[in-house]
C-alpha positions in Angstrom: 31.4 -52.6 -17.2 31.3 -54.0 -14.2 28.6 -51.7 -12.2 25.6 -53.3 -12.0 22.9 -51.9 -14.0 19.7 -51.5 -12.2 16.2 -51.2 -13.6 12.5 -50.7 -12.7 12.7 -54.4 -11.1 16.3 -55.7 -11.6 19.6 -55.4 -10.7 22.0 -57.0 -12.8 25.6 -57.8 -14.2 25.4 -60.3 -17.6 28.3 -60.7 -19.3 28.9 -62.6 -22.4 31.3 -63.2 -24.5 30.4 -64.4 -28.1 31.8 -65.7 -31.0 31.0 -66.5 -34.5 31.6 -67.1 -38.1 31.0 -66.6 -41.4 29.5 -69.2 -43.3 32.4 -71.3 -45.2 34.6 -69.7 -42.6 34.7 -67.1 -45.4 37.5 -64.2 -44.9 34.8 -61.3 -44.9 36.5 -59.0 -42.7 39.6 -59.0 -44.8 37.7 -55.7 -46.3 38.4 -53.1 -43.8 35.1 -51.5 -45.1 33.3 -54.4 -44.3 34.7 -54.8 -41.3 34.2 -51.1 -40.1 30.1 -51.2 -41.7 29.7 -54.5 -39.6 30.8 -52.5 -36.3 28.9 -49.9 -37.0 25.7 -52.3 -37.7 26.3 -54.1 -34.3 26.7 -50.8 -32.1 23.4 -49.6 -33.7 21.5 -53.0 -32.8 23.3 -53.1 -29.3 22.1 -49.4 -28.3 18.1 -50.3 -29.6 18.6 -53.3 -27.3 20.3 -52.0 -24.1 23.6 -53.7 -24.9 26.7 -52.3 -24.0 29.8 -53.7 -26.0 32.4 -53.7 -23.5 34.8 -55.1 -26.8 34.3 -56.2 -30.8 36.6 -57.6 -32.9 37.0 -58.8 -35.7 39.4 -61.8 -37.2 39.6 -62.2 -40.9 37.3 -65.3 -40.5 35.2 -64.7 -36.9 33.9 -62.0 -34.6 34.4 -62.1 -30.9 32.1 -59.7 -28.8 31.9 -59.0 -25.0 28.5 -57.7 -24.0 26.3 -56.4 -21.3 23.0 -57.7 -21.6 19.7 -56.7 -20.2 18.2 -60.3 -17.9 15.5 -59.9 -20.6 17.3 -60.8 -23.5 18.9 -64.4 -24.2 22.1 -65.1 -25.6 20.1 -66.8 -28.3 17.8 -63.7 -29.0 21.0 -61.4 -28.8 22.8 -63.7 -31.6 19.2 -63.9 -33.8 19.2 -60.3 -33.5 22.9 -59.2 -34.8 23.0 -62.0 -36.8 19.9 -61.3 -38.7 20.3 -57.3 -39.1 24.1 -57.8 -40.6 23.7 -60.4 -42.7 20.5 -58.6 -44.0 22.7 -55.4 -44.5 26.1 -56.5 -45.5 24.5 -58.3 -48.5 22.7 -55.8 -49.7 25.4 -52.7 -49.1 27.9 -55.1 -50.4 28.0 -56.5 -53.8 30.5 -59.4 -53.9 28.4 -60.8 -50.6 25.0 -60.8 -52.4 25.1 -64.1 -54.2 25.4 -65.5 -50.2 21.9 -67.2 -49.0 23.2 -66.1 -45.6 26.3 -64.5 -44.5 26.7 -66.3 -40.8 26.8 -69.9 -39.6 24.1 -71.0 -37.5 26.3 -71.9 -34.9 27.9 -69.8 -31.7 29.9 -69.7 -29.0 29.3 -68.3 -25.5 30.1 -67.4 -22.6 29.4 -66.1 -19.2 31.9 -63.8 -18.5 31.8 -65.1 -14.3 34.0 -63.3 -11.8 36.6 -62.7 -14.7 36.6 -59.0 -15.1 35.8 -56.6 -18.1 38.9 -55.5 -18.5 40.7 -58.9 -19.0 38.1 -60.0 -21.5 38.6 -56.8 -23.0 42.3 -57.2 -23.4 41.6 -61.0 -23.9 39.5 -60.2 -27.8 41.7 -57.4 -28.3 44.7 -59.5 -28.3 43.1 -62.1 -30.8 43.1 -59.5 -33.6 46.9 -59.9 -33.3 47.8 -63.2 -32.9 48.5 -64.9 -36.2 
């Protein structure tokens, strides 16, 4: 993704690149099926929101995503936003994460992506699914 995307009053090319955890550094997406709903939960959220994911992946412990974000939208409503839908659904689709008073840290990481390109950030968080 490295057009610029061009709106009634903006041209633009925002990159991030995110990452986060579950609370307790809990190994949540050892369970493909969680692993696959929580994908699924984050391209619905993106596409109500403009977002395209360049990449997602997930670790057994973390999440790294690479997106490209509207100049409207924050990092920090972008995180409230996926955070808060998942951890809303995953507990209640899921039984053995129901007892969890939240599924996600508070915390995040991230970044601008800069002048790196999409395509090396893509192959960057793909690569981290398969590193031990």
């Amino acid at each position: 993704m490295d057009e610029y995307r061009r709106k009634h009053t903006t041209v633009s090319l925002i990159n991030y690149h995110f990452i986060f955890c579950p609370r307790y550094r809990r190994k949540i997406f050892l369970r493909a099926d969680v692993e696959e709903r929580f994908k699924e939960l984050v391209q619905e959220i993106c596409e109500g929101l403009e977002i395209v994911i360049i990449a997602l992946e997930c670790d057994k412990d973390h999440t790294h995503m690479f997106l490209n974000a509207v100049p409207s939208l924050s990092p920090a409503d972008i995180m409230a936003k996926i955070k808060g839908v998942t951890s809303k659904k995953l507990r209640e689709e899921f039984p053995h994460l129901q007892h969890l008073p939240s599924l996600w840290t508070r915390s995040y990481f991230v970044s601008t992506a800069g002048n790196v390109s999409s395509e090396m950030i893509k192959r960057y968080v793909e690569q981290q699914k398969t590193r031990g």
